[in-house]
PDB file with one MODEL, atoms N, CA, C and O in Angstrom:
MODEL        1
ATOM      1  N   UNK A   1       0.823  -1.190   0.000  1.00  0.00           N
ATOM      2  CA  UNK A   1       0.000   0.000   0.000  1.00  0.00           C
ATOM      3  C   UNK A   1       0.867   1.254   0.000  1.00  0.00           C
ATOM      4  O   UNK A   1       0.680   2.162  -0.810  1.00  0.00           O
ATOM      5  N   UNK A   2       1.985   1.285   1.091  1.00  0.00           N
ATOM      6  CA  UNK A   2       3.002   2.353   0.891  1.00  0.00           C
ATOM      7  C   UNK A   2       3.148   2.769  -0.530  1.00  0.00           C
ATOM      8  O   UNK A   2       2.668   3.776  -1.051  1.00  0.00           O
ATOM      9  N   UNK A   3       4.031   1.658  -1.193  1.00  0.00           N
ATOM     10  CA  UNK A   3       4.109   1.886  -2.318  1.00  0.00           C
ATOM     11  C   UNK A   3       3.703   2.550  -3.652  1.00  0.00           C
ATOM     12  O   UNK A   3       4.203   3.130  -4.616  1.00  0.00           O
ATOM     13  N   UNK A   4       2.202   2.033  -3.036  1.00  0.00           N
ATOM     14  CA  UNK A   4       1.775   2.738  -4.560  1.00  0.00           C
ATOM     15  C   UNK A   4       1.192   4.460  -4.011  1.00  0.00           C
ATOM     16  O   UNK A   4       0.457   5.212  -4.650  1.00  0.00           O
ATOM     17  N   UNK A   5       1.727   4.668  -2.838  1.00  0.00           N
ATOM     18  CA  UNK A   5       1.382   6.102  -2.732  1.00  0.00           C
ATOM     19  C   UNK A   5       2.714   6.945  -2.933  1.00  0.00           C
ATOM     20  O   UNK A   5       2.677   8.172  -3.025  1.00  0.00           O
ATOM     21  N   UNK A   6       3.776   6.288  -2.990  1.00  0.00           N
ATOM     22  CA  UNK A   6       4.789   6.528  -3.303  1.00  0.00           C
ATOM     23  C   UNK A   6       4.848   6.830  -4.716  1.00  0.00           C
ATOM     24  O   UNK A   6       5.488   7.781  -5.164  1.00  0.00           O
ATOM     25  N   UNK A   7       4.250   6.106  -5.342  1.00  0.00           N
ATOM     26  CA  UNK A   7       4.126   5.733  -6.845  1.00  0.00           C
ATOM     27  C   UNK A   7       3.127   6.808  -7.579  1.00  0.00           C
ATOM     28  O   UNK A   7       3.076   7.049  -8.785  1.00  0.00           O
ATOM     29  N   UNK A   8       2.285   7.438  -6.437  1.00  0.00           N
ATOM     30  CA  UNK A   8       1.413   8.049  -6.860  1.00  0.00           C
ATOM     31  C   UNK A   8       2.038   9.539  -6.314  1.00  0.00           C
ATOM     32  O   UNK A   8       1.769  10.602  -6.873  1.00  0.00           O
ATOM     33  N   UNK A   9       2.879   9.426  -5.178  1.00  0.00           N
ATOM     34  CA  UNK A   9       3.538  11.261  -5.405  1.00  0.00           C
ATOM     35  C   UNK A   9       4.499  11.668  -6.331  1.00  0.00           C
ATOM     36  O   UNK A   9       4.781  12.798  -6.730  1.00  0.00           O
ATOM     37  N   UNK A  10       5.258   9.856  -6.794  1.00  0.00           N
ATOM     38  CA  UNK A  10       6.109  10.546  -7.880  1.00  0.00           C
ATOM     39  C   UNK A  10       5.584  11.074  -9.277  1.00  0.00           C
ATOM     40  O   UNK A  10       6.168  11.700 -10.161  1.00  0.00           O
ATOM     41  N   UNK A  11       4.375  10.643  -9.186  1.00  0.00           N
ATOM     42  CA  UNK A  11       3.526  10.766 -10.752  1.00  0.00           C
ATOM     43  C   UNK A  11       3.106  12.380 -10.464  1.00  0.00           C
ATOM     44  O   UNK A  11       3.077  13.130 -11.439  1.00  0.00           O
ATOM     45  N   UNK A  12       2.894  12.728  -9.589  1.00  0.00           N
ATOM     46  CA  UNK A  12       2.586  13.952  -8.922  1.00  0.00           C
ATOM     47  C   UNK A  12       3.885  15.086  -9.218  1.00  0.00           C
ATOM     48  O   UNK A  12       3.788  16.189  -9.755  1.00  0.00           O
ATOM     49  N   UNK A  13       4.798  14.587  -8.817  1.00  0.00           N
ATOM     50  CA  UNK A  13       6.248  15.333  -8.573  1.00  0.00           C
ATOM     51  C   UNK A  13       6.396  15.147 -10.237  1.00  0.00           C
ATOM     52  O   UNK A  13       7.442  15.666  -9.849  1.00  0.00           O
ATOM     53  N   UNK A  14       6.424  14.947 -11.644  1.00  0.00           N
ATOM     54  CA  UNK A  14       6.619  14.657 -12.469  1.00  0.00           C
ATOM     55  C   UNK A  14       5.585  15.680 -13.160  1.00  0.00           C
ATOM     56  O   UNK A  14       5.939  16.785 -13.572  1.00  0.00           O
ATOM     57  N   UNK A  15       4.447  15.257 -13.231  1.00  0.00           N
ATOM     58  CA  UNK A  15       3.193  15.841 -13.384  1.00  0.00           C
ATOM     59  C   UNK A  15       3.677  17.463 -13.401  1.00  0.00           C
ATOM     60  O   UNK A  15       3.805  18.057 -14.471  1.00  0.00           O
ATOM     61  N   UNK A  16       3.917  18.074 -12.174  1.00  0.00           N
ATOM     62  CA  UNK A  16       4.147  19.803 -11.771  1.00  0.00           C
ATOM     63  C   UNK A  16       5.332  19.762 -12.654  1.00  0.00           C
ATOM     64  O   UNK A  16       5.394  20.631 -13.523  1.00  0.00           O
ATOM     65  N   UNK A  17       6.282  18.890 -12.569  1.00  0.00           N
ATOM     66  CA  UNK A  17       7.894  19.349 -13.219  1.00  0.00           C
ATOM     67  C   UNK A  17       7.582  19.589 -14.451  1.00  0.00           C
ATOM     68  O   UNK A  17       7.695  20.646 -15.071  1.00  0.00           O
ATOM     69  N   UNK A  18       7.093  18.350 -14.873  1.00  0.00           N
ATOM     70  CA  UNK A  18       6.510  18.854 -16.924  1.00  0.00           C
ATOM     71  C   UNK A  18       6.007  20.484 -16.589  1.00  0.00           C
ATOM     72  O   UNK A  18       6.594  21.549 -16.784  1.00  0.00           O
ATOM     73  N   UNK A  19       4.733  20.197 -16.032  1.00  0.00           N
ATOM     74  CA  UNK A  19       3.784  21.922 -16.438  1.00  0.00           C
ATOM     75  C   UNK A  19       5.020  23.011 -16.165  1.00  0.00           C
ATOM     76  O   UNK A  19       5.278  24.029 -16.807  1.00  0.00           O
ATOM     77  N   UNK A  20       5.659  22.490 -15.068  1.00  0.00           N
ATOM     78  CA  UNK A  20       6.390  24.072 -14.705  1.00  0.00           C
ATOM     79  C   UNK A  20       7.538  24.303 -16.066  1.00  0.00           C
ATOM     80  O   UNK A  20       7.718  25.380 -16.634  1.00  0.00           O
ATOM     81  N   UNK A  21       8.200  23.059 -16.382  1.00  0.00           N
ATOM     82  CA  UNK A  21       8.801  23.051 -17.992  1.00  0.00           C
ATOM     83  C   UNK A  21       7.934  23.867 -19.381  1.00  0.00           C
ATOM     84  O   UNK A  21       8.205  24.858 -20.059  1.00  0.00           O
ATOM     85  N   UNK A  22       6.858  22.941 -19.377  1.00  0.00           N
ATOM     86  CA  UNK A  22       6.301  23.820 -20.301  1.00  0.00           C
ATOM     87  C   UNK A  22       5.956  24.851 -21.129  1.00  0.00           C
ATOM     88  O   UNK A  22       5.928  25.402 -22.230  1.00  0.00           O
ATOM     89  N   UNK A  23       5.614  24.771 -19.513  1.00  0.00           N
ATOM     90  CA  UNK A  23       5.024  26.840 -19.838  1.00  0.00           C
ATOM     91  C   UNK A  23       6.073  27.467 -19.838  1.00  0.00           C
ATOM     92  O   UNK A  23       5.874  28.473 -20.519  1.00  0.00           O
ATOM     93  N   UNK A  24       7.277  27.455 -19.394  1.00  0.00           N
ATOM     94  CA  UNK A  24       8.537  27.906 -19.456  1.00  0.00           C
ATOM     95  C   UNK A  24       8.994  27.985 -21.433  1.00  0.00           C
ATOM     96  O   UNK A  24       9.527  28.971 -21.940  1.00  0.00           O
ATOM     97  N   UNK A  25       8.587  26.630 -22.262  1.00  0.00           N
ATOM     98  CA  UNK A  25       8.817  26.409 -23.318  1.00  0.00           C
ATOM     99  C   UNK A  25       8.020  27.368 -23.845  1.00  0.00           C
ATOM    100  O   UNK A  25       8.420  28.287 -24.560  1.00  0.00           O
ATOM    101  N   UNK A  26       6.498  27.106 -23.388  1.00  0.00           N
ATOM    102  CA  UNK A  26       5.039  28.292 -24.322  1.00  0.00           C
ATOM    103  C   UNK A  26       5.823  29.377 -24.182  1.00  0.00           C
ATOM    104  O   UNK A  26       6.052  29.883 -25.281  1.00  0.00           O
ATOM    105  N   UNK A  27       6.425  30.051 -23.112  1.00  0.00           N
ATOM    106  CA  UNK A  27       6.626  31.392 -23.063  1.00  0.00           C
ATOM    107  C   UNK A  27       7.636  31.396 -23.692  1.00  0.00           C
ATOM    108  O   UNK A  27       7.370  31.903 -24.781  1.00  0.00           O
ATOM    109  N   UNK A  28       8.917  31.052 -23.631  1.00  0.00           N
ATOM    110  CA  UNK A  28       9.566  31.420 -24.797  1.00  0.00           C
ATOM    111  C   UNK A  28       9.396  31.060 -26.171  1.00  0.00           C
ATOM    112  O   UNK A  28      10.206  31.594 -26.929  1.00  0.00           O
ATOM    113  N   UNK A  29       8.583  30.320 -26.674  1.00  0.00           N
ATOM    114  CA  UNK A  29       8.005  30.141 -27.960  1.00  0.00           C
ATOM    115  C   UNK A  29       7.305  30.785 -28.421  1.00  0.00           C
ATOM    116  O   UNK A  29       7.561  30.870 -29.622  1.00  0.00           O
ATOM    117  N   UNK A  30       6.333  31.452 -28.091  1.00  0.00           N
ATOM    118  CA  UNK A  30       5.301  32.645 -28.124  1.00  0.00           C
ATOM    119  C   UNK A  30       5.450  34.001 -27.973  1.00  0.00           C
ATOM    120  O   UNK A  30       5.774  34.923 -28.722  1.00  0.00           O
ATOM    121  N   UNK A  31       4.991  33.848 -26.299  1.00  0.00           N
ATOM    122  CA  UNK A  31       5.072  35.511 -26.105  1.00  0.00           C
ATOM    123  C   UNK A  31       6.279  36.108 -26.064  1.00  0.00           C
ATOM    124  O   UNK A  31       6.253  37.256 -26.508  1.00  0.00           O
ATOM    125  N   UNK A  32       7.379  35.710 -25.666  1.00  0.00           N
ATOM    126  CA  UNK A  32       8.464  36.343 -25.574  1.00  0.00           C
ATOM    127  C   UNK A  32       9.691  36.234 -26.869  1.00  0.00           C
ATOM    128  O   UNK A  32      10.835  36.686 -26.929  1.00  0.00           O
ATOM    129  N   UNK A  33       8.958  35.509 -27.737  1.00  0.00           N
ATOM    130  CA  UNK A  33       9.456  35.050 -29.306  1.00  0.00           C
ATOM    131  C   UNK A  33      11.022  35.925 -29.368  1.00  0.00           C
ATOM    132  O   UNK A  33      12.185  35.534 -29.274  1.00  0.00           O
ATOM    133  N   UNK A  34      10.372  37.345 -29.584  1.00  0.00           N
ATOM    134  CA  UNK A  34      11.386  38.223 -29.874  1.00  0.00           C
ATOM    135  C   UNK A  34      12.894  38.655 -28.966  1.00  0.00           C
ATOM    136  O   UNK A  34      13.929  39.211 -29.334  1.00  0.00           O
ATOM    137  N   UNK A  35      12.337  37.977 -27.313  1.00  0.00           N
ATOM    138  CA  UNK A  35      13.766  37.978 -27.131  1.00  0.00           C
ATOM    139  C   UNK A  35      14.776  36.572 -27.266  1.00  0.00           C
ATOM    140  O   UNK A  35      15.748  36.265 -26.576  1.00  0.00           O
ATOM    141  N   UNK A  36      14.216  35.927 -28.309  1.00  0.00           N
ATOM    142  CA  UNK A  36      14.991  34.750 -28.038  1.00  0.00           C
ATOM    143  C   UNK A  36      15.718  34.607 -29.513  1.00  0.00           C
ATOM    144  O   UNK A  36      15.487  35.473 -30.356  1.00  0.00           O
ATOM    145  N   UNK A  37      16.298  33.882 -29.712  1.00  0.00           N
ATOM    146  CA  UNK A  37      17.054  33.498 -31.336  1.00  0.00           C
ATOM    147  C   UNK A  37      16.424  32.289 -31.713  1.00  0.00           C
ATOM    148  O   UNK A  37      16.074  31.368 -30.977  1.00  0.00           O
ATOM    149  N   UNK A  38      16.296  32.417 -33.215  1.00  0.00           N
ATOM    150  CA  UNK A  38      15.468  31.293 -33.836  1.00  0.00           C
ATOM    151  C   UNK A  38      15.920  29.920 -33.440  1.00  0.00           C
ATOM    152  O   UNK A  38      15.091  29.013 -33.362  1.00  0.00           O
ATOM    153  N   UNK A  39      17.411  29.682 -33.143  1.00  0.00           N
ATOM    154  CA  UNK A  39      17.476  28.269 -32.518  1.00  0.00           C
ATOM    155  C   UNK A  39      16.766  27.833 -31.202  1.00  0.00           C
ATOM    156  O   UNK A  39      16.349  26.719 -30.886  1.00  0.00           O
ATOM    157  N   UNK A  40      16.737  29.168 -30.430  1.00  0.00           N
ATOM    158  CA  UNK A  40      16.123  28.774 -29.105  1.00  0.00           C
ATOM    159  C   UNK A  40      14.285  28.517 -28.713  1.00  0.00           C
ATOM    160  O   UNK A  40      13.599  27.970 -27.850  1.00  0.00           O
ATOM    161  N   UNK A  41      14.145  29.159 -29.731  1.00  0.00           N
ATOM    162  CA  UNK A  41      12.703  29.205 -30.367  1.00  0.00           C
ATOM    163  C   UNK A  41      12.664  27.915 -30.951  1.00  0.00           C
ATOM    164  O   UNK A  41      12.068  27.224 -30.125  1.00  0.00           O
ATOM    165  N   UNK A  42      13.044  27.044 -32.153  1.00  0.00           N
ATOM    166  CA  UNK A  42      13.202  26.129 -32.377  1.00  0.00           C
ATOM    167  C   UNK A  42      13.316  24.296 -31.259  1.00  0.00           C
ATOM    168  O   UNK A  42      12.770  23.195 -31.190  1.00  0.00           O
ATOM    169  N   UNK A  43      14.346  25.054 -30.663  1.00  0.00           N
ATOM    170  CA  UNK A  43      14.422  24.341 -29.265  1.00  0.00           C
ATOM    171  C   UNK A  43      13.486  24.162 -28.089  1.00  0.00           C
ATOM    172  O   UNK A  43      13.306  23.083 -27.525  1.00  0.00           O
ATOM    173  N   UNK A  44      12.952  25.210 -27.791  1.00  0.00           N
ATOM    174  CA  UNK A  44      11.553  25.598 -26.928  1.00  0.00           C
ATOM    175  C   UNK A  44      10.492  24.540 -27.579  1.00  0.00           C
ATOM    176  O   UNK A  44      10.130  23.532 -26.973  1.00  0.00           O
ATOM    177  N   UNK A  45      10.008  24.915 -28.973  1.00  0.00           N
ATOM    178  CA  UNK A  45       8.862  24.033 -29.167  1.00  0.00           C
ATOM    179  C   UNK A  45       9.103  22.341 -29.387  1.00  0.00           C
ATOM    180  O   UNK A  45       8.346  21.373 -29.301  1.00  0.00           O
ATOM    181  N   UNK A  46      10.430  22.489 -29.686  1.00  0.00           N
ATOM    182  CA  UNK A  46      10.459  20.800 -29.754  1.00  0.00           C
ATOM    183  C   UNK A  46      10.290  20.379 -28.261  1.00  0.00           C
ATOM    184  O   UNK A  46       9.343  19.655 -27.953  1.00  0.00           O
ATOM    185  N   UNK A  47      11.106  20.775 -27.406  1.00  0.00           N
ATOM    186  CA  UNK A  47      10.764  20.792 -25.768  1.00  0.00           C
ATOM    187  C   UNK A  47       9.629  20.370 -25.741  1.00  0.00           C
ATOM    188  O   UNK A  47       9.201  19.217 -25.697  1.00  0.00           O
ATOM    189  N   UNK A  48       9.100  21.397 -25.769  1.00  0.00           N
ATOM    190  CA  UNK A  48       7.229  21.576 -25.850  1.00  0.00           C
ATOM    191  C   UNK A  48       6.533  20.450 -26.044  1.00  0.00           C
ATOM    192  O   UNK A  48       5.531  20.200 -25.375  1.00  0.00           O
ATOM    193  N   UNK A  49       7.044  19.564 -27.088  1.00  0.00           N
ATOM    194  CA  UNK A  49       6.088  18.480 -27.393  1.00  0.00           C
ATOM    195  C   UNK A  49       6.852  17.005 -26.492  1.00  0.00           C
ATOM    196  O   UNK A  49       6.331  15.896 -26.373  1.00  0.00           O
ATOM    197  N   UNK A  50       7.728  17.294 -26.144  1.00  0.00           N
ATOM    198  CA  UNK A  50       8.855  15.929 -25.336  1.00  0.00           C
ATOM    199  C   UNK A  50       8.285  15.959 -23.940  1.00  0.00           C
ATOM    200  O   UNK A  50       8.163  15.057 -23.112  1.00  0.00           O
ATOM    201  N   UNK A  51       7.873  17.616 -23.891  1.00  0.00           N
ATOM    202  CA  UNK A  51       8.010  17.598 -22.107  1.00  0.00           C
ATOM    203  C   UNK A  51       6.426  17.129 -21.879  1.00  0.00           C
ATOM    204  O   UNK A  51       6.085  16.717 -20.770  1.00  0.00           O
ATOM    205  N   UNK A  52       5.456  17.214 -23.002  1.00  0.00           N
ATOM    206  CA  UNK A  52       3.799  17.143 -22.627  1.00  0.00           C
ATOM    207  C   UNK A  52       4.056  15.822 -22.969  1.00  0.00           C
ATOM    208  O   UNK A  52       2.914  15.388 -22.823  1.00  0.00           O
ATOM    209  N   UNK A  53       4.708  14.872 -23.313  1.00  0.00           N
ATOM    210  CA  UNK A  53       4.846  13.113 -23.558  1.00  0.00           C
ATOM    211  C   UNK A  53       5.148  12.923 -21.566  1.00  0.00           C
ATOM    212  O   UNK A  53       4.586  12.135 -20.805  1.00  0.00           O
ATOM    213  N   UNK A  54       5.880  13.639 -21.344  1.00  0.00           N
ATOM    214  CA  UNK A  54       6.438  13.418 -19.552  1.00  0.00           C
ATOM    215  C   UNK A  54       4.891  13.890 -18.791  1.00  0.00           C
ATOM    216  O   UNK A  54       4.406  13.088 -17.993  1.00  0.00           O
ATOM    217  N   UNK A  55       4.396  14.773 -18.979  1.00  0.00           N
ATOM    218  CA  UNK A  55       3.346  15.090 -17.924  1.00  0.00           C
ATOM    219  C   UNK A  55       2.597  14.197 -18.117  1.00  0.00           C
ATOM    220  O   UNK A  55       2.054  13.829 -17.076  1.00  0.00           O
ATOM    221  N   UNK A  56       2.041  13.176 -19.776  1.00  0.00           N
ATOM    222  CA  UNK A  56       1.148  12.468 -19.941  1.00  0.00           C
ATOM    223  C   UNK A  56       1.281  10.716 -19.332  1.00  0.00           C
ATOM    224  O   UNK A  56       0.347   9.969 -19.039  1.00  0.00           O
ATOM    225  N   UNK A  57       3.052  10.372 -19.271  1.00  0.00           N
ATOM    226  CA  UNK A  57       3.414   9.391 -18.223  1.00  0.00           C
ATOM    227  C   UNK A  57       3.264   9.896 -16.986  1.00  0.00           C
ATOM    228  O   UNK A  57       2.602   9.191 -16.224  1.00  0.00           O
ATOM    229  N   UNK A  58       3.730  11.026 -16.511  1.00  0.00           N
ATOM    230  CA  UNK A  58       3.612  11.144 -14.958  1.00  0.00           C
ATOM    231  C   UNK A  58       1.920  11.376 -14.828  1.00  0.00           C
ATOM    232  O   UNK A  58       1.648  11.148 -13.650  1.00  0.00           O
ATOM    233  N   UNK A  59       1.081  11.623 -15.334  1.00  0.00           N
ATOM    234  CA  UNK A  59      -0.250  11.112 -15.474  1.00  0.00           C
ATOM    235  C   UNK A  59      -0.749   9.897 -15.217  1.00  0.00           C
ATOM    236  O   UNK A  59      -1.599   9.710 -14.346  1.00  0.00           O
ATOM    237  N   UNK A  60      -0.314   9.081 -15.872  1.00  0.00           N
ATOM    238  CA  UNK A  60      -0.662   7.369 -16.112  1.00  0.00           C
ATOM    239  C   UNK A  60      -0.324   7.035 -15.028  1.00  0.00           C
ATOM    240  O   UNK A  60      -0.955   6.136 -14.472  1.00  0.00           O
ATOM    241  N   UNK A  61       1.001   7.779 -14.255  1.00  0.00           N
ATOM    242  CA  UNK A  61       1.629   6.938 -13.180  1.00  0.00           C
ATOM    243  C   UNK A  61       0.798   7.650 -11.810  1.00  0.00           C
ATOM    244  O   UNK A  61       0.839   6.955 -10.794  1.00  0.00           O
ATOM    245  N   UNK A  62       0.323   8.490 -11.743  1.00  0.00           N
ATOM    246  CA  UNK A  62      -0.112   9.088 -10.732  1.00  0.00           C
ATOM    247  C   UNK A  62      -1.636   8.200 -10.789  1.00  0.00           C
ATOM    248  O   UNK A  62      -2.060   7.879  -9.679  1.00  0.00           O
ATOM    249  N   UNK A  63      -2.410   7.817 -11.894  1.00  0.00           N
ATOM    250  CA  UNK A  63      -3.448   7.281 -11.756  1.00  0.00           C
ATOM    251  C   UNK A  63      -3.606   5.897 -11.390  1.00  0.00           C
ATOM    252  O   UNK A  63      -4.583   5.569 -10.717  1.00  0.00           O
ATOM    253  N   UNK A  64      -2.729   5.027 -11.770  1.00  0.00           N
ATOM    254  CA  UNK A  64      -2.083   4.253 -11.078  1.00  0.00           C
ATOM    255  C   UNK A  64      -1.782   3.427  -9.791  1.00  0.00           C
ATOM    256  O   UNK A  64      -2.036   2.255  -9.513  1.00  0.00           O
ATOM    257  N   UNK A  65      -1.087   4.533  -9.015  1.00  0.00           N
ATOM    258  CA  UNK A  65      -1.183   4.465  -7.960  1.00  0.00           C
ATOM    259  C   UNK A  65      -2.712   4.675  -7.033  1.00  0.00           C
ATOM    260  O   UNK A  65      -3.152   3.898  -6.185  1.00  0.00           O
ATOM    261  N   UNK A  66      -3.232   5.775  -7.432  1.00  0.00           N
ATOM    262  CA  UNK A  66      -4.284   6.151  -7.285  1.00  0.00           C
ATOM    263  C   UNK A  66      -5.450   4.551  -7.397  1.00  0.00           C
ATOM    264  O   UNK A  66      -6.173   4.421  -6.410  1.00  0.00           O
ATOM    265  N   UNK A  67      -5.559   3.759  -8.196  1.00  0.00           N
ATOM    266  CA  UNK A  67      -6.168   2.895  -8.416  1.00  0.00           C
ATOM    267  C   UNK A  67      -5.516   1.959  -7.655  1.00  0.00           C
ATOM    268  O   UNK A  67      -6.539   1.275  -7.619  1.00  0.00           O
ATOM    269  N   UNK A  68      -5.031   1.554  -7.256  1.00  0.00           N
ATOM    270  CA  UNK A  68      -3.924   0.518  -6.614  1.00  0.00           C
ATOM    271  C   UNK A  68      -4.731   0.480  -5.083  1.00  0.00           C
ATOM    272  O   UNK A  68      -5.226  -0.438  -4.429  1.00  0.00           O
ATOM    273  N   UNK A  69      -4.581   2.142  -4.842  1.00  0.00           N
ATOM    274  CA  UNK A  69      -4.978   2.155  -3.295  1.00  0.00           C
ATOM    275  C   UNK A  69      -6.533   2.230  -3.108  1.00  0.00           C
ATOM    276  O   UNK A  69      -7.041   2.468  -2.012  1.00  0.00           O
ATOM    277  N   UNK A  70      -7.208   2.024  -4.180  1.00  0.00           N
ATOM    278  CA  UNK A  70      -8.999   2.128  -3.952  1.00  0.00           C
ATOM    279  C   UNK A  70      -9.119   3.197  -4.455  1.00  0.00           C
ATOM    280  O   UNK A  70     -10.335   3.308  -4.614  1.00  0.00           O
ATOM    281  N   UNK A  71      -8.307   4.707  -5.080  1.00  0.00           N
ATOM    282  CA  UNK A  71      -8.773   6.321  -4.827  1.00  0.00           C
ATOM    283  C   UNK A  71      -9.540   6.388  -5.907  1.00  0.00           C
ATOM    284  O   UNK A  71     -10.577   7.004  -5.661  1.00  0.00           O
ATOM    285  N   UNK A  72      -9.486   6.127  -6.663  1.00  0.00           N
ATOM    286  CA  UNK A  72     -10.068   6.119  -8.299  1.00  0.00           C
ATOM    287  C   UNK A  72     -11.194   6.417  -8.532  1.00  0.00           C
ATOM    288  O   UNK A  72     -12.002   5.636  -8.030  1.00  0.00           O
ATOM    289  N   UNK A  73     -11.690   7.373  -9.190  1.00  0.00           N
ATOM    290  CA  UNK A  73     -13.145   8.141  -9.010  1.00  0.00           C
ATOM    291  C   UNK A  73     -13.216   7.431 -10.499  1.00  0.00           C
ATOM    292  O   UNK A  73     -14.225   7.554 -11.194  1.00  0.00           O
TER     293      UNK A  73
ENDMDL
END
């Protein structure tokens, strides 16, 4: 039982790390376009799509756990 709550804060701790990545990527891909150089812009959105593959495992894994221990709505 430990375990899978373990299993379910790391999906958690993963989950925030992607979003807080992200939006870090949106913003320099977007709004702040102009202070960045086209490689970094380039770099940002590929990010962008690697780091929303990580929030969508630390997803799976947070639900997971979540189901393991009964929580599962």
């Amino acid at each position: 039982m430990n375990l899978y709550k373990t299993i379910s804060s790391f999906g958690l701790v993963v989950m925030f790390s992607s979003l807080f990545v992200m939006t870090c990527t949106l913003l320099i891909s977007f709004p702040f376009a102009s202070s960045f150089s086209i490689v970094e812009q380039a770099v940002a959105h590929v990010t962008t799509i690697v780091i929303a593959a990580f929030f969508k495992i630390g997803y799976v894994v947070y639900i997971v756990g979540r189901y393991e221990r009964g929580l599962a709505v």
